[in-house]
N, C-alpha and C positions, 0 to 999 in steps of 0.2 A: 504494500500500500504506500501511497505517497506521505502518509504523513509521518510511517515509521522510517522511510528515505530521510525524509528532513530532518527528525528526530537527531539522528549522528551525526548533521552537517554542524561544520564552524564555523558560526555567526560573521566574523572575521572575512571569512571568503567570500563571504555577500560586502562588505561593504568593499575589499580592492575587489572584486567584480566592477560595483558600481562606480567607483573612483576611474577605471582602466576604460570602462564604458563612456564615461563625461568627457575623457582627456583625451585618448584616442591613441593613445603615446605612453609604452613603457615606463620612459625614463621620467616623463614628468607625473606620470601615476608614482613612482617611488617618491619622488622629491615631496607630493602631498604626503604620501604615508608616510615619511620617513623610514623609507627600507630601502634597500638594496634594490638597482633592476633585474638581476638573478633572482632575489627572496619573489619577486613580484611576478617570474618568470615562470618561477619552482610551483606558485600558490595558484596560479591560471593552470597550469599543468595539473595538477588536485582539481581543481573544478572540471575541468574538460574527463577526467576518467571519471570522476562522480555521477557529473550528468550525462557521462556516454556520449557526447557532443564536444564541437569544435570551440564551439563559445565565439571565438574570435577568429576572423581571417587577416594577414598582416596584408596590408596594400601599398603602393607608395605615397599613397596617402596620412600612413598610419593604421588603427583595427579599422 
């Protein structure tokens, strides 16, 4: 069920989701969080196997 999915997720990975979703940009999604763009890299990578999706495509635009 979906809500026992949600249950194990880290609250945490919803907000840099959200933060990487507004910015569009690694590096200035880190600069708000203050983390690393690897830590930022590593936690998008956690989301993408959770939800079984890409989440993000990179472009040269940015996500």
């Amino acid at each position: 069920m979906v809500k026992d999915k949600l249950r194990n997720l880290d609250l945490n990975l919803l907000k840099l989701f959200s933060v990487v979703y507004q910015h569009r940009n690694l590096k200035r999604s880190s600069e708000v969080l203050f983390i690393s763009p690897p830590a930022v890299s590593q936690n998008i990578n956690k989301l993408r196997e959770y939800f079984e999706d890409e989440l993000f495509i990179k472009t040269t635009k940015g996500f």
